[in-house]
C-alpha positions in Angstrom: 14.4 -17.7 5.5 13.9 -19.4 8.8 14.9 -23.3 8.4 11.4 -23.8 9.9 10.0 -23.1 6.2 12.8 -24.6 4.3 10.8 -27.4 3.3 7.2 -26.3 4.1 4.3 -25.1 1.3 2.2 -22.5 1.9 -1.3 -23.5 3.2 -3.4 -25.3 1.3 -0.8 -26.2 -1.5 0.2 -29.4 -2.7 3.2 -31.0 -4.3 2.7 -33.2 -7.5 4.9 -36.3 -8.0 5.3 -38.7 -11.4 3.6 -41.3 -10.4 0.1 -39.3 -9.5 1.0 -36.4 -11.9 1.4 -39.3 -15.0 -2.7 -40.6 -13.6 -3.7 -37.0 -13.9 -2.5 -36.7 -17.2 -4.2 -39.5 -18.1 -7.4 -38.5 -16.8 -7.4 -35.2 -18.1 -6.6 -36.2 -21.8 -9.1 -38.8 -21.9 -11.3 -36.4 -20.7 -10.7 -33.2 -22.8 -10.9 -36.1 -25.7 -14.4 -36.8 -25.1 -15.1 -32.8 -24.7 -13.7 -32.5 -28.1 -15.6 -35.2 -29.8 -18.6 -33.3 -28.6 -18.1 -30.4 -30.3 -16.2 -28.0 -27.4 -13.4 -26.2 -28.3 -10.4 -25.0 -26.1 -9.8 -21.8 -24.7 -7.2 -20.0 -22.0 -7.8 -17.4 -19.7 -5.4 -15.7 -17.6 -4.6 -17.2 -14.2 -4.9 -13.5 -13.0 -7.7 -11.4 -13.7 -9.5 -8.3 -12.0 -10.9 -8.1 -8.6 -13.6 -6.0 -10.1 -14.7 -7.8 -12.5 -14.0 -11.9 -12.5 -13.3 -11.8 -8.4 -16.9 -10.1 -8.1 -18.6 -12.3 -10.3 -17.4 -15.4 -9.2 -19.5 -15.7 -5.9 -16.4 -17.2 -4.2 -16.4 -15.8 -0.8 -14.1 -12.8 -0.6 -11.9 -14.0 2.1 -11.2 -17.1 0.0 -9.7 -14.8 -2.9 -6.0 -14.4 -3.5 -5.5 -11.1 -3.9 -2.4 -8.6 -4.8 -1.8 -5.3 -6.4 -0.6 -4.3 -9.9 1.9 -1.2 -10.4 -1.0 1.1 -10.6 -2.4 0.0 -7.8 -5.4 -2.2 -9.0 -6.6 -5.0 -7.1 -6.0 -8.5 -9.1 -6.9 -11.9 -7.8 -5.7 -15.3 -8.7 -8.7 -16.7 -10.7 -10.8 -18.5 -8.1 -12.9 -20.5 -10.8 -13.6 -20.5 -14.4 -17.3 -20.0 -15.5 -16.4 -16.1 -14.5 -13.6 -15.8 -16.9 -15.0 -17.7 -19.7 -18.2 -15.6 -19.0 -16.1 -12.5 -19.5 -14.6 -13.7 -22.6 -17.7 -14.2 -24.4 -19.3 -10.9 -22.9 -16.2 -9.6 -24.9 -13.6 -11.2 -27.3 -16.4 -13.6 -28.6 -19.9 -11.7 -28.6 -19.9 -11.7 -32.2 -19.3 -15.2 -32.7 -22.8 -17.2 -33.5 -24.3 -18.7 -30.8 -24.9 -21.0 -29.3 -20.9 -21.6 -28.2 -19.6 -24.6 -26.8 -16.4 -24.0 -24.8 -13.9 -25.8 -22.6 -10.8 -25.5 -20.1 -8.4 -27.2 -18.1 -6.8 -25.4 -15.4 -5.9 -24.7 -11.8 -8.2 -22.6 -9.9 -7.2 -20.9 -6.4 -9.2 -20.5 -3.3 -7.3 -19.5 -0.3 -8.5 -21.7 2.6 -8.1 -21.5 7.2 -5.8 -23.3 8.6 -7.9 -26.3 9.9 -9.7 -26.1 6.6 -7.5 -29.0 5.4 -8.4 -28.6 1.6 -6.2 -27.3 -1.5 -6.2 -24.1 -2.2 -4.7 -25.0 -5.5 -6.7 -27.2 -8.3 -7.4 -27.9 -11.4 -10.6 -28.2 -13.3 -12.2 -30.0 -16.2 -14.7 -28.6 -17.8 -17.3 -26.8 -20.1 -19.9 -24.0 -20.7 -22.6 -23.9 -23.1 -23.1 -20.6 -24.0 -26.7 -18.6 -25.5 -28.7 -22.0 -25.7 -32.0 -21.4 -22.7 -33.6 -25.3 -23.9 -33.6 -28.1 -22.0 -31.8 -29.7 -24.4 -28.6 -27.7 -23.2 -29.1 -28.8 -19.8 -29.6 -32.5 -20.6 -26.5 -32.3 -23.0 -24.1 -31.1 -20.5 -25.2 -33.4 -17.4 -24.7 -36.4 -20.3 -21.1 -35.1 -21.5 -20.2 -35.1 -17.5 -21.7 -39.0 -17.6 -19.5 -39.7 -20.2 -16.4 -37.9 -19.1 -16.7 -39.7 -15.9 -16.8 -42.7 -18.0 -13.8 -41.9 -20.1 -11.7 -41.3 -17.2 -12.4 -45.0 -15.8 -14.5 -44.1 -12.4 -17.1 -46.9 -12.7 -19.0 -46.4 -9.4 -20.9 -42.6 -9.6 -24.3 -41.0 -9.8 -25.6 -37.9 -10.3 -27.8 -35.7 -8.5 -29.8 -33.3 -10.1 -32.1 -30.5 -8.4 -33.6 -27.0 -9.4 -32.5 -23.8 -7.9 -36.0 -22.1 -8.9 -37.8 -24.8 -7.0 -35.9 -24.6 -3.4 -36.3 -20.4 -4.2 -39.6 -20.7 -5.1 -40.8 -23.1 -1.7 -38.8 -21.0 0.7 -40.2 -17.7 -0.5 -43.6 -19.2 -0.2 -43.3 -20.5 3.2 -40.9 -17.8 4.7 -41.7 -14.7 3.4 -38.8 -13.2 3.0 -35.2 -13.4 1.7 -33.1 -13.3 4.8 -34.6 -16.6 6.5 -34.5 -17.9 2.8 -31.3 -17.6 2.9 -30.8 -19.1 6.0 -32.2 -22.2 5.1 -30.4 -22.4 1.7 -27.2 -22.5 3.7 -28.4 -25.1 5.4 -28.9 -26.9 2.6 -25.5 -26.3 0.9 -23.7 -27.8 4.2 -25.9 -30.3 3.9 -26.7 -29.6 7.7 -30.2 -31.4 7.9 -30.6 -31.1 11.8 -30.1 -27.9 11.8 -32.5 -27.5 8.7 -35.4 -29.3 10.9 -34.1 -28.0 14.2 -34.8 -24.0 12.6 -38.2 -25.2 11.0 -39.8 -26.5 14.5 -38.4 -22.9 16.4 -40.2 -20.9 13.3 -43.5 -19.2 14.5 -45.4 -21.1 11.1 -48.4 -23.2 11.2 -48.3 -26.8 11.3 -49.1 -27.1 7.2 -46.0 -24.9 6.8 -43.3 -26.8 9.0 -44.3 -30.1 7.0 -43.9 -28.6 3.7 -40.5 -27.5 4.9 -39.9 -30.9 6.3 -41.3 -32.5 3.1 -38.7 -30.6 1.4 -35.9 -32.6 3.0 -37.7 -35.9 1.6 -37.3 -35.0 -2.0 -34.8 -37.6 -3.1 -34.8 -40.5 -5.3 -36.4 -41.5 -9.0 -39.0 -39.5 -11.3 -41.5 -39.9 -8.9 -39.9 -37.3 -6.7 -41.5 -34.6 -9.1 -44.9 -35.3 -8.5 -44.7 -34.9 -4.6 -42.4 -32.2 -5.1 -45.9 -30.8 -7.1 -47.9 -31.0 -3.9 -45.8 -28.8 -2.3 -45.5 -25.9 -4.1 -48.3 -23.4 -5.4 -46.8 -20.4 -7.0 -45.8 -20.2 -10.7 -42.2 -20.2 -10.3 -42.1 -23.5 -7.9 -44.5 -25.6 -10.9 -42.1 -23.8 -14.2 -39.2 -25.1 -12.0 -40.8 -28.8 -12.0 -42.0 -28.5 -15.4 -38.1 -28.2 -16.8 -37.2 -30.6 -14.4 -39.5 -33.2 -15.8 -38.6 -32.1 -19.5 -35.0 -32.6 -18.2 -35.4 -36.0 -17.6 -37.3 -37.5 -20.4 -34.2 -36.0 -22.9 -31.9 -38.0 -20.2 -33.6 -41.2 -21.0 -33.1 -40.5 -24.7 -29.7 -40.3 -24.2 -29.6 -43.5 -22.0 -28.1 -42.2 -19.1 -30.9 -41.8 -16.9 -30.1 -44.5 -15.0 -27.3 -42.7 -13.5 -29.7 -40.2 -12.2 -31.3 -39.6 -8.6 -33.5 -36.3 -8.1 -32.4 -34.0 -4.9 -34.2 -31.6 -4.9 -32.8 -30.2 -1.9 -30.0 -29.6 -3.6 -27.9 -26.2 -3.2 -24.7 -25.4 -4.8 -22.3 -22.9 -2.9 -22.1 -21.0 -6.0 -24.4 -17.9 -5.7 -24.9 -17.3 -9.7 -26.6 -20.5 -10.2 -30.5 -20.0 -11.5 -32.1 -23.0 -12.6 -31.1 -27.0 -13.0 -28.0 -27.5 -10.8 -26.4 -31.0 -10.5 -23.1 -33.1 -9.0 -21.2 -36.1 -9.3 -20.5 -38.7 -6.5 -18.4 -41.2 -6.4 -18.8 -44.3 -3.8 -16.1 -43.9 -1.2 -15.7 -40.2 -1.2 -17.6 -37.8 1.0 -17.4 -34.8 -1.5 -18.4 -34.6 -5.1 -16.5 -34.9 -7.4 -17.5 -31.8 -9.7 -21.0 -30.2 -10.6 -22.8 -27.4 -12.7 -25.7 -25.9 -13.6 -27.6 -22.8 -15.5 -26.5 -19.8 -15.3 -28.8 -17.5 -16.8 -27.8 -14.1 -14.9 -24.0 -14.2 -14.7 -23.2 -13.4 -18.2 -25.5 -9.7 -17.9 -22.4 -8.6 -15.5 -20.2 -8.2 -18.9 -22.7 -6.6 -20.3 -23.8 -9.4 -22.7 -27.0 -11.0 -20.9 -27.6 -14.5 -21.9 -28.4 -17.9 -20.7 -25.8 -20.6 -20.7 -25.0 -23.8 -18.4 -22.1 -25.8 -17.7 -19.9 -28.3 -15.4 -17.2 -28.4 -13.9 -15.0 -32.0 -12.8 -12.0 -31.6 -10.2 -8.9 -33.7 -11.6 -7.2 -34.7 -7.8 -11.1 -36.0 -7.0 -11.3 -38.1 -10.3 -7.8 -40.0 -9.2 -8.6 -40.5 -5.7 -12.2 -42.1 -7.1 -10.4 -44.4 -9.5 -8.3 -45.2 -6.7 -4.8 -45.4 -8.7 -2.8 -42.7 -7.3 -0.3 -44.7 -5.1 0.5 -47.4 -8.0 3.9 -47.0 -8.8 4.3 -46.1 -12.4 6.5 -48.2 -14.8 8.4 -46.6 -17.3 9.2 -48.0 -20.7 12.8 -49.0 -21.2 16.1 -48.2 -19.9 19.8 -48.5 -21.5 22.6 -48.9 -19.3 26.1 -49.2 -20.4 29.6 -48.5 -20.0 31.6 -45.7 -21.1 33.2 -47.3 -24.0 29.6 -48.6 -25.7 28.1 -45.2 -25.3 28.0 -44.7 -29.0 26.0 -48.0 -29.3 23.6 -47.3 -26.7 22.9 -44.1 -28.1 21.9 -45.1 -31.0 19.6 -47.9 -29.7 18.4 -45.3 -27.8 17.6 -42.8 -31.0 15.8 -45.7 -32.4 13.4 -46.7 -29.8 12.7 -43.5 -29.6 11.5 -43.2 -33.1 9.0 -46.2 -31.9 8.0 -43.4 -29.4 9.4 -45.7 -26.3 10.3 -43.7 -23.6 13.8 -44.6 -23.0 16.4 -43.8 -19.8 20.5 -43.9 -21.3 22.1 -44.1 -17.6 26.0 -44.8 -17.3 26.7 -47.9 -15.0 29.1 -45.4 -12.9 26.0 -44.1 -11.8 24.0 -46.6 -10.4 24.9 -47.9 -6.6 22.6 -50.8 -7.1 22.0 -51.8 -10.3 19.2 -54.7 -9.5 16.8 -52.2 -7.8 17.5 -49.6 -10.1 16.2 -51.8 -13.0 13.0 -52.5 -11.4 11.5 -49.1 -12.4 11.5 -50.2 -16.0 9.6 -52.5 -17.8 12.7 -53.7 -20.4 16.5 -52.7 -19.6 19.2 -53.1 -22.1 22.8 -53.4 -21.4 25.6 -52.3 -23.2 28.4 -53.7 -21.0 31.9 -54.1 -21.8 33.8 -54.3 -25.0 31.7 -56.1 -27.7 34.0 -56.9 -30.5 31.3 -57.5 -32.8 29.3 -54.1 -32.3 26.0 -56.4 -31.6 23.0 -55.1 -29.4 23.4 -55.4 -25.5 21.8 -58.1 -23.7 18.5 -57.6 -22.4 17.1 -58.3 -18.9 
């Protein structure tokens, strides 16, 4: 290997140290807590799966999928999300069990990304799917657990913005006419690229009612009220079903007290292609990107041959630390014993019984340590078993 790579990752992958790996332990375990007390139980899937079958269903772009070859020569690809895999368990391994389930995960994802991409193309993900449950209810349940997950992990400053796939679908196809300008514009929307959203509406050959209802469609952000203009806009079945869920959506929010949290966009577009109905994500102040979302589902799980509708989130763990805002504070650790090669014995067993008191504790020989004072400032209590000590009586401790 050249020396050129010797210490070099591959693109997109990132080193963990103790101090930030300890804060993402931290946040992940208060956060698969609150999962659990909610009823979701834990499941695996395989960090490699089929290109066939997860890859395709995913809706990651192909490029972005890390792909290599099995000895008889079928395509496999490192899993680039997990709604796919879960869906394909419970299309299989769990289509007997009663519904509706209520599943979750913690795990890397993989996403290979360009060079001046700057983003991982390694990380993990919190997070849960509600499985054969179409009510509101379901929706409204799993935008609240992500409230209080958010909560349980310490980020104090967040909101989240909820929107409607079948209303943006519904608006576009009534004003555009066909799916390939739709699409067009829904891009637009995902990148969050508003000038080029207006910019496209003035150069389309539409009448002047038409390019304001497309502009008006930009303006649909903020509180409740947002679903009664959004109302004037639309005339076709889908676009007013869309609202009505919407609006059922966020009276069960209010019973849940979290409404408050809450801003309608409904100009919202996730880059995730599966997505059919309520879609939502999680901002942090200070961060440019969110830091995790969801939404129904309702089509995905007909791929593994078990068609049923089902909604979920999804919370990246390296976003939740950099919103809390922790990850450079160096990390203290519980106690450490030093001594000298004739007290080992004693330190040990001080050692054993701290231990029992499940203290973490560091034994380290003095003959080690090229500066004792700084060494001792990792810990918050050091013990020292210096010397003979005729008595056989505990060390002193700083």
């Amino acid at each position: 290997m050249s020396k050129l790579f010797m210490f070099e990752k591959p693109q997109g992958m990132r080193d963990t140290l103790p101090e930030l790996y300890q804060l993402k332990t931290q946040v992940k375990s208060a956060v698969a807590e609150e999962m659990r007390l909610w009823g979701y139980e834990n499941v695996e899937t395989p960090t490699v799966e089929f290109n066939e079958t997860v890859g395709a269903a995913s809706a990651i772009l192909d490029q972005q999928l890390f792909k290599l070859l099995d000895q008889e020569g079928n395509t496999l690809v490192l899993r680039p999300d997990m709604t796919a895999p879960i869906a394909r368990i419970a299309g299989s391994t769990l289509k007997n069990v009663k519904r509706p389930l209520r599943l979750t995960y913690d795990a890397p994802v993989f996403r290979a990304q360009q060079y001046e991409g700057g983003k991982p193309a390694e990380f993990e993900q919190v997070g849960v799917e509600l499985i054969g449950d179409e009510s509101s209810s379901a929706d409204a349940e799993v935008i609240s657990l992500m409230i209080s997950s958010l909560q349980k992990a310490e980020v104090t400053s967040y909101q989240i913005a909820i929107g409607h796939v079948g209303f943006v679908n519904a608006l576009l196809k009534e004003v555009l006419g066909n799916e390939e300008r739709a699409q067009e514009f829904r891009r637009y929307l995902y990148e969050k690229n508003y000038v080029g959203f207006r910019k496209a509406v003035d150069e389309l050959p539409l009448s002047s009612l038409d390019k304001r209802r497309l502009h008006e469609l930009l303006r649909l952000k903020g509180g409740k009220d947002i679903v009664e203009k959004a109302e004037k806009l639309t005339e076709s079945e889908a676009g007013k079903k869309a609202l009505e869920q919407l609006q059922k959506l966020l009276h069960i929010l209010e019973d849940y007290n979290m409404s408050d949290r809450v801003l309608i966009d409904l100009n919202l577009v996730m880059h995730m292609s599966y997505y059919t109905g309520t879609v939502f994500e999680a901002y942090s102040e200070g961060l440019g990107y969110p830091l995790g979302g969801g939404g129904r589902y309702d089509q995905l799980l007909a791929q593994f041959h078990h068609a049923e509708p089902a909604t979920g989130f999804g919370l990246r763990v390296d976003r939740l630390t950099e919103a809390l805002g922790k990850a450079k504070q160096k990390v203290k650790k519980d106690t450490c014993i030093i001594f000298s090669s004739e007290r080992r014995k004693e330190a040990m067993d001080e050692a054993k019984k701290q231990r029992t008191e499940a203290r973490s504790v560091v034994m380290q020989e003095i003959t080690g340590i090229e500066d004792v004072d700084a060494y001792s400032k990792q810990f918050e209590d050091v013990i020292y078993y210096i010397g003979s000590n005729g008595n056989g009586g505990a060390g002193d401790e700083q």
